[in-house]
C-alpha positions as a Python dict, from the first residue, in 0.01 Angstrom:
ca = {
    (1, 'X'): (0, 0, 0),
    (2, 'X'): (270, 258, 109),
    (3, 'X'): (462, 174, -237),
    (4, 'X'): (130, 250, -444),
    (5, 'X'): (152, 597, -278),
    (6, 'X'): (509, 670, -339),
    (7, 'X'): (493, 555, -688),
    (8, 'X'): (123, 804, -763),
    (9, 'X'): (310, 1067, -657),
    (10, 'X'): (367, 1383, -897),
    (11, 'X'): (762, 1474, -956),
    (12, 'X'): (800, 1845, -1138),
    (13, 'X'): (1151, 1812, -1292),
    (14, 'X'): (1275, 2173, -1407),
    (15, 'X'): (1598, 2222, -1606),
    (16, 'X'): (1690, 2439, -1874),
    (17, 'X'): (1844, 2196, -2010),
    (18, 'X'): (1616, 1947, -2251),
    (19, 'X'): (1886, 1646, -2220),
    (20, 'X'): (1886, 1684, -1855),
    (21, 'X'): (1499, 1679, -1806),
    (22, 'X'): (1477, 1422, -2093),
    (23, 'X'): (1686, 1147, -1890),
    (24, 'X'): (1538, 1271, -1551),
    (25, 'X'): (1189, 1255, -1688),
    (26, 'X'): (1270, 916, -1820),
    (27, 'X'): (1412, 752, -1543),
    (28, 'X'): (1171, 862, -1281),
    (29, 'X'): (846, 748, -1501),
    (30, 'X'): (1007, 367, -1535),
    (31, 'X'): (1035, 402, -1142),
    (32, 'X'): (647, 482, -1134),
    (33, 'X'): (619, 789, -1108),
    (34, 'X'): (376, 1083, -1281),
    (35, 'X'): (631, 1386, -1418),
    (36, 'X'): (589, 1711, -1522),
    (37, 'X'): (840, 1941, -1690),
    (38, 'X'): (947, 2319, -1662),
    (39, 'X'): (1244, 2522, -1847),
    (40, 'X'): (1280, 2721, -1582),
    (41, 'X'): (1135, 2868, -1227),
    (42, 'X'): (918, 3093, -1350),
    (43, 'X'): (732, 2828, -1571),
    (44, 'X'): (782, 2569, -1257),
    (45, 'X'): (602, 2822, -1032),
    (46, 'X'): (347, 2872, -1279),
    (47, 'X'): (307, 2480, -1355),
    (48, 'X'): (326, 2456, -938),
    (49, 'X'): (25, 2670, -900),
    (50, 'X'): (-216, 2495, -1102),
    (51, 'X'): (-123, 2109, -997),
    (52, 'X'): (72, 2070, -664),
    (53, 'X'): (368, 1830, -708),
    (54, 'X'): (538, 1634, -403),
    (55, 'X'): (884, 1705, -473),
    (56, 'X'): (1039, 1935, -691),
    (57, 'X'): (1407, 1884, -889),
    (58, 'X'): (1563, 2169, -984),
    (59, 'X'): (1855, 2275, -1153),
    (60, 'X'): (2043, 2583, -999),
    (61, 'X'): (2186, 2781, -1287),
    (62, 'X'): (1826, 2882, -1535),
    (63, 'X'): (1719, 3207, -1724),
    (64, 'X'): (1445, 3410, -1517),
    (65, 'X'): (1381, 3223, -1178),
    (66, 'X'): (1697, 3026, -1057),
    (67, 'X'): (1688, 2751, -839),
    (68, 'X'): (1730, 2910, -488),
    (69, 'X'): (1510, 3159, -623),
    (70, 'X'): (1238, 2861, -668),
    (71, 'X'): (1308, 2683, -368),
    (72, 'X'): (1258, 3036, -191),
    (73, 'X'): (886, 3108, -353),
    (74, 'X'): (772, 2743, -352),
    (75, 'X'): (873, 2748, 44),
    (76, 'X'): (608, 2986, 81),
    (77, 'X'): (330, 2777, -46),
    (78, 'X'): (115, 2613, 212),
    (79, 'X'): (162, 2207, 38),
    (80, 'X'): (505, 2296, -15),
    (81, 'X'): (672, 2050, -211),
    (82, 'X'): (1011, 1871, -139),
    (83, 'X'): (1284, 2040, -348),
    (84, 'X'): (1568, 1813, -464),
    (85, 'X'): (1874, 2037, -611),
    (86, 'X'): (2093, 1924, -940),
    (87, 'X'): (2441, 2058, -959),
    (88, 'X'): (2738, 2091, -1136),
    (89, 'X'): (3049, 1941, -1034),
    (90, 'X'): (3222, 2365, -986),
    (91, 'X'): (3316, 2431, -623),
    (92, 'X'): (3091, 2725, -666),
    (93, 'X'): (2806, 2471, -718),
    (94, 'X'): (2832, 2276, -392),
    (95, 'X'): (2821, 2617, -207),
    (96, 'X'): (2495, 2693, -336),
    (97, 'X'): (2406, 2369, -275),
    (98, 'X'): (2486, 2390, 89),
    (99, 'X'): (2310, 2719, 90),
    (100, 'X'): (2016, 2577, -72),
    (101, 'X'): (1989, 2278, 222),
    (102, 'X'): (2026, 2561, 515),
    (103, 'X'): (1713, 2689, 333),
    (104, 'X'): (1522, 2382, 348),
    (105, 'X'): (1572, 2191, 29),
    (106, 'X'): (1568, 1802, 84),
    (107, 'X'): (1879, 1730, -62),
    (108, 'X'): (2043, 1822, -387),
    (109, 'X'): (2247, 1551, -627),
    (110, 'X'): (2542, 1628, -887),
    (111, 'X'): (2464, 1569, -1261),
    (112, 'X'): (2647, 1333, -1374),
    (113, 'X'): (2596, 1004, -1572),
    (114, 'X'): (2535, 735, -1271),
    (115, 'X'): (2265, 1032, -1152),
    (116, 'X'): (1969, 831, -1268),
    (117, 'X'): (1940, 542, -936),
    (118, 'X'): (2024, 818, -696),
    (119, 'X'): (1759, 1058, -851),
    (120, 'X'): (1470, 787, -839),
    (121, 'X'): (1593, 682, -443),
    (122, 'X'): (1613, 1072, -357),
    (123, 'X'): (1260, 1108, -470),
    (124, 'X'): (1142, 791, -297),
    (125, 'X'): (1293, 964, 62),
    (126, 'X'): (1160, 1301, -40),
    (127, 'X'): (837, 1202, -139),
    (128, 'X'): (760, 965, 196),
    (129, 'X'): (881, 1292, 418),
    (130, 'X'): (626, 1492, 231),
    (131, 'X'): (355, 1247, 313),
    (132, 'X'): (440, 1238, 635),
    (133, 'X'): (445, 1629, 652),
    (134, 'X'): (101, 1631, 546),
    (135, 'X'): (-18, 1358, 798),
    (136, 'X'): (154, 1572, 1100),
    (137, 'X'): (-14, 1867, 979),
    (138, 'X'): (-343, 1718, 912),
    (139, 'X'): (-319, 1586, 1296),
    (140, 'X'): (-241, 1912, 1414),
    (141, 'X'): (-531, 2078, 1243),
    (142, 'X'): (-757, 1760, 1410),
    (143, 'X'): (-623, 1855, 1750),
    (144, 'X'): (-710, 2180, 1731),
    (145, 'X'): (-1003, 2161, 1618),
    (146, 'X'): (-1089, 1965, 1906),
    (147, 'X'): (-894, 2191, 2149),
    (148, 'X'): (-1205, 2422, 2017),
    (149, 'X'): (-1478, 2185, 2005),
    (150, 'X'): (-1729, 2143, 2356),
    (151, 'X'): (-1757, 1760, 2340),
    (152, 'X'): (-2111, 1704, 2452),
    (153, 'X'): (-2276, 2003, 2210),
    (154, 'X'): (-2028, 1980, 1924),
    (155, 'X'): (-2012, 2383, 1887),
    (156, 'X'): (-1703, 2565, 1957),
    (157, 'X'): (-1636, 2613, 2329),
    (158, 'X'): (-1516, 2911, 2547),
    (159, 'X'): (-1182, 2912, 2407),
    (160, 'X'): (-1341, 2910, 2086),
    (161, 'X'): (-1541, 3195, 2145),
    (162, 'X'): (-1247, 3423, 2326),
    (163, 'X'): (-1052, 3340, 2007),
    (164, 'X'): (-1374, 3431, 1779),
    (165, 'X'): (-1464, 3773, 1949),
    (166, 'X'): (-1162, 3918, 1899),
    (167, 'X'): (-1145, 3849, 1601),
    (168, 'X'): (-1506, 4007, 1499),
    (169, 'X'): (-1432, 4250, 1728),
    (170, 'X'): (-1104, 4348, 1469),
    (171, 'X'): (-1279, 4297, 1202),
    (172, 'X'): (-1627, 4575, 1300),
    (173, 'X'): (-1340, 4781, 1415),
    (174, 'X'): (-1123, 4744, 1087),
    (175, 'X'): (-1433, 4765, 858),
    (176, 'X'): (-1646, 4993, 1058),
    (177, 'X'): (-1916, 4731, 1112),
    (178, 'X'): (-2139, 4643, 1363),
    (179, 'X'): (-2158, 4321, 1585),
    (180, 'X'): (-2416, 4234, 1841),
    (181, 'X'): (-2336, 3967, 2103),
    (182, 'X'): (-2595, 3779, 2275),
    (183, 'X'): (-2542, 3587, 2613),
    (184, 'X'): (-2805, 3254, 2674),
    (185, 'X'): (-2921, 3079, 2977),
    (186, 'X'): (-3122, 2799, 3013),
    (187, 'X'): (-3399, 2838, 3285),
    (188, 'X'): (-3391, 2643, 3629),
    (189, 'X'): (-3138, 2395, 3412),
    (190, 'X'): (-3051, 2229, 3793),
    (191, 'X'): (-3417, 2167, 3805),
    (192, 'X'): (-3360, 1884, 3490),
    (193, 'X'): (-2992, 1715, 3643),
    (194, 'X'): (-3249, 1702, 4021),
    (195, 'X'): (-3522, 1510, 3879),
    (196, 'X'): (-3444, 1348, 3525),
    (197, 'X'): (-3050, 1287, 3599),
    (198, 'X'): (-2721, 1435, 3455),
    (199, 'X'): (-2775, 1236, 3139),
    (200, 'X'): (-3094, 1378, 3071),
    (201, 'X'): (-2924, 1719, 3135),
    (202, 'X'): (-2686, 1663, 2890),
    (203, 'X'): (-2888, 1557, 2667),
    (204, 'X'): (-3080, 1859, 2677),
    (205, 'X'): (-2764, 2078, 2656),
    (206, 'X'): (-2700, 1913, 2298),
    (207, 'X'): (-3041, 1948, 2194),
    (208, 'X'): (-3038, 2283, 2302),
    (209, 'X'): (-2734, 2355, 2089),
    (210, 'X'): (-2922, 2166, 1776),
    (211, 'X'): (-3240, 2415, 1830),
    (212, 'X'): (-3069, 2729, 1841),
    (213, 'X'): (-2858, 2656, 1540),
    (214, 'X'): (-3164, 2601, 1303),
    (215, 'X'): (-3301, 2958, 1468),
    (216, 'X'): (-2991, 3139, 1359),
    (217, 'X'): (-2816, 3292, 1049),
    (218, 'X'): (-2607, 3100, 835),
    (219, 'X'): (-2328, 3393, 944),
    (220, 'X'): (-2404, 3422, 1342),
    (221, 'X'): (-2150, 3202, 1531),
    (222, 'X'): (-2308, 2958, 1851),
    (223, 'X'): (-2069, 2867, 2138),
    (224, 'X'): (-2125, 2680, 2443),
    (225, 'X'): (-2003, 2980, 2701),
    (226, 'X'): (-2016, 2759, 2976),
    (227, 'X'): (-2212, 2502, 3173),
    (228, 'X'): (-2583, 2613, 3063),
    (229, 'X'): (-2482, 2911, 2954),
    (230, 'X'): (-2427, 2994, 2544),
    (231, 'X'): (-2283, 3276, 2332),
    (232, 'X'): (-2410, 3396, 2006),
    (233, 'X'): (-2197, 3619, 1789),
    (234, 'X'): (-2374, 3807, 1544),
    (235, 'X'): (-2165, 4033, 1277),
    (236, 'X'): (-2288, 4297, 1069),
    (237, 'X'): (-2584, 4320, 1366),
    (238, 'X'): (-2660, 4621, 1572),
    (239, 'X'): (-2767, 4603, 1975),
    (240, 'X'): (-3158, 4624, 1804),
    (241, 'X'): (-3179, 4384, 1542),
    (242, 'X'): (-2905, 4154, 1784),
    (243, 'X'): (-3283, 4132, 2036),
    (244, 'X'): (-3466, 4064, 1763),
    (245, 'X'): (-3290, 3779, 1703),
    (246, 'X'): (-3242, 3701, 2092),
    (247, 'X'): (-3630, 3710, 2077),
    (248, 'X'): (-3715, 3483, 1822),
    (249, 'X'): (-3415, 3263, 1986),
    (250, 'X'): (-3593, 3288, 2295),
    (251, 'X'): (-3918, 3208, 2133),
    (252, 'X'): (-3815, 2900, 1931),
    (253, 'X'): (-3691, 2720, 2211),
    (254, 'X'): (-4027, 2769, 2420),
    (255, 'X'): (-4258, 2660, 2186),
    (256, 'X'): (-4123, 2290, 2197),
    (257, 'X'): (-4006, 2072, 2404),
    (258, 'X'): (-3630, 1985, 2356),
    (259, 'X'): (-3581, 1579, 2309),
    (260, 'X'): (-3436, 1442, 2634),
    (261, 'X'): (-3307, 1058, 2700),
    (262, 'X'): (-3627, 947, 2528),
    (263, 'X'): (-3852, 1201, 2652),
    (264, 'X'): (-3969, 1559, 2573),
    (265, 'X'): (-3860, 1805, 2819),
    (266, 'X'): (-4004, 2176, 2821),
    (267, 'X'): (-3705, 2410, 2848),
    (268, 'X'): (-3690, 2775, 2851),
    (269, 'X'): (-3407, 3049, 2822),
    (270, 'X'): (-3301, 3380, 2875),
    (271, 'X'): (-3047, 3640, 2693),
    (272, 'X'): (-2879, 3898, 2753),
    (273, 'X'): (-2773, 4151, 2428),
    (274, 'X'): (-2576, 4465, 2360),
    (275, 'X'): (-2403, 4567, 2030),
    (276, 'X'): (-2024, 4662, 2023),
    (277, 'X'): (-1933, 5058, 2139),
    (278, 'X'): (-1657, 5267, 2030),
    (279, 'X'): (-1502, 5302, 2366),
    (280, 'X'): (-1483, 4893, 2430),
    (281, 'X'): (-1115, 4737, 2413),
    (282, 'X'): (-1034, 4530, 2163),
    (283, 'X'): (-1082, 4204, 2358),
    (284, 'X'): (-1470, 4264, 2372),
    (285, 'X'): (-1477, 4244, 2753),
    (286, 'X'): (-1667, 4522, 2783),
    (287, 'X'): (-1901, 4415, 2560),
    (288, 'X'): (-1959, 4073, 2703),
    (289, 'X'): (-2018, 4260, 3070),
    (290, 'X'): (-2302, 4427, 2923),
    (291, 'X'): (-2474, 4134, 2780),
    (292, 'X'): (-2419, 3955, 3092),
    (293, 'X'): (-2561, 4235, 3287),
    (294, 'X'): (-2898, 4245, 3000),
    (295, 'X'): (-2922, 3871, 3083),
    (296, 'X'): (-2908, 3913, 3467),
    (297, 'X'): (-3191, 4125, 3433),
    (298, 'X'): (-3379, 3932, 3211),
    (299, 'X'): (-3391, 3677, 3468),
    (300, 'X'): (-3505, 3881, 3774),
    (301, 'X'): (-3767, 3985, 3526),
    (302, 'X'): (-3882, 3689, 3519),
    (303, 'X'): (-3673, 3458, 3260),
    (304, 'X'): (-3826, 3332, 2955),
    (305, 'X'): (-3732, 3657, 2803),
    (306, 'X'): (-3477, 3860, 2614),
    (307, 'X'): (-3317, 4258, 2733),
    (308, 'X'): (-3117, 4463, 2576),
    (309, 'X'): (-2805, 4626, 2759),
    (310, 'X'): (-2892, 4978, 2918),
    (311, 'X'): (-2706, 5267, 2780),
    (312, 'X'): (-2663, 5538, 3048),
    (313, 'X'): (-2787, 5881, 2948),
    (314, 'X'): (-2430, 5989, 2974),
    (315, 'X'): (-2328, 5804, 2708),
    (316, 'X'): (-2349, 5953, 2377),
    (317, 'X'): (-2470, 5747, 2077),
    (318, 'X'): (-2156, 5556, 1995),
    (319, 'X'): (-2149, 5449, 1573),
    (320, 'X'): (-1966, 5156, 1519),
    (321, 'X'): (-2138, 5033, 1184),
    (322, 'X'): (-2404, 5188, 980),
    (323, 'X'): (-2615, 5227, 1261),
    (324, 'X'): (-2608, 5428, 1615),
    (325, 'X'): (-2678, 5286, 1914),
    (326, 'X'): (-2875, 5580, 2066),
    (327, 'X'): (-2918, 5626, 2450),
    (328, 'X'): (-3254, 5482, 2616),
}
């Protein structure tokens, strides 16, 4: 199985020289191999941009784009490929070769006529590290996904959302945009782990989750904030329409029962909403305090509700977007 991958692998052979590339080209396709062929870096890069090969061999000394000069751009690419080096047997050859390696080519080979073998077991090495470069990275990416993923509800968790608000935040500021956060609690949730068990609880949580996902925007972002407790970011959404959405949030989740350990379990929430300020740091702290505050009061109002964050007559109407958020 592992030799079936080596062998599929793509090889981009660029040389100047058509002898070089013809032998090259040769020799690596009996070994397996699919080949492409540049005359030079520039045409590599181009070639490179359109079809992503595993490892690329490159002569040094070519018209336009040289091969350090390759091995530089290509290094930038995200897939970046292996880069083998062919050299010439001058002293001033092997230096560039041993500058090319302290800039992260695989290895580089001298041209001569025994080449071919060593070529075809270079590219066999350099295409199993870039396999296993891709594997790491791919595990990485799983990791941290799940670094940002709340098991039970499957939404992005607090870390998630820290990382996520400043970023919006940066982004209303950089744009001059709105964003409206929104702060969710679910009602008496102790009530369900007392009498229906932890499983049931959590069982709600997801369901919970599943509910208020349907109710939002393809663009708002849901995030387990903590415990029973959720954050909604909404972009491009003032403090006002940011309710309206808390309402019909609010709404959706009352009018049915969420499905609960094989039962239907009535549920209700609360929220808490403000909109982003001009005077709020760029963490969104600030903002999050307010909508915290707008959901403290919604329950000693009597939960089953959404507020809105006061704005003290003080404050004058702060435009962040296309829209002010005026004083009550």
């Amino acid at each position: 199985m592992e030799e079936r991958k080596t062998q599929a692998a793509q090889v981009l052979v660029v040389d100047d020289s058509t002898l070089v590339r013809t032998l090259i080209v040769a020799r690596l396709r009996s070994a397996g191999f699919r080949v492409a062929e540049a005359t030079d870096g520039q045409e590599a890069l181009e070639l490179f941009r359109k079809q992503t090969s595993a490892v690329v061999i490159t002569d040094l000394n070519m018209p336009r784009l040289d091969g350090l000069g390759l091995l530089a751009a290509l290094r930038q690419h995200p897939l970046a490929p292996e880069v083998i080096l062919l050299t010439g047997s001058r002293a001033s050859d092997a230096q560039a070769a041993v500058q090319a390696l302290r800039l992260g080519a695989h290895d580089y080979i001298a041209k001569d006529a025994s080449a071919g073998d060593e070529v075809v077991l270079a590219v066999q090495r350099a295409t199993e590290k870039w396999r296993l470069r891709g594997e790491n990275a791919r595990l990485l990416d799983d990791l941290r996904q799940l670094s940002l993923t709340d098991s039970l509800t499957k939404i992005g968790n607090r870390r998630a959302f820290d990382d996520a608000l400043r970023v919006e935040v940066a982004r209303a500021r950089r744009h001059q945009r709105d964003l409206a956060l929104v702060l969710v609690d679910l009602d008496h949730f102790k009530r369900i782990n007392d009498t229906l068990g932890h499983r049931a609880g959590d069982d709600v949580l997801a369901a919970f989750a599943d509910r208020a996902g349907s109710l939002l925007r393809g663009s708002d972002r849901l995030f387990r904030y903590g415990g029973e407790e959720f954050a909604v970011l909404l972009p491009e959404e003032t403090s006002n329409t940011g309710l309206e959405a808390a309402r019909r949030l609010v709404r959706g989740i009352a009018e049915r029962p969420l499905a609960a350990s094989g039962q239907n379990v009535a549920v209700t929430c609360s929220a808490g909403v403000d909109g982003l300020r001009a005077p709020d740091a760029s963490d969104g702290g600030e903002l999050v305090a307010r909508a915290d505050a707008a959901l403290k009061a919604a329950k000693r109002a009597g939960r089953n509700r959404a507020l809105q964050a006061e704005v003290p007559r003080a404050e004058a109407p702060a435009v962040i977007g296309r829209l002010a958020v005026k004083a009550c």
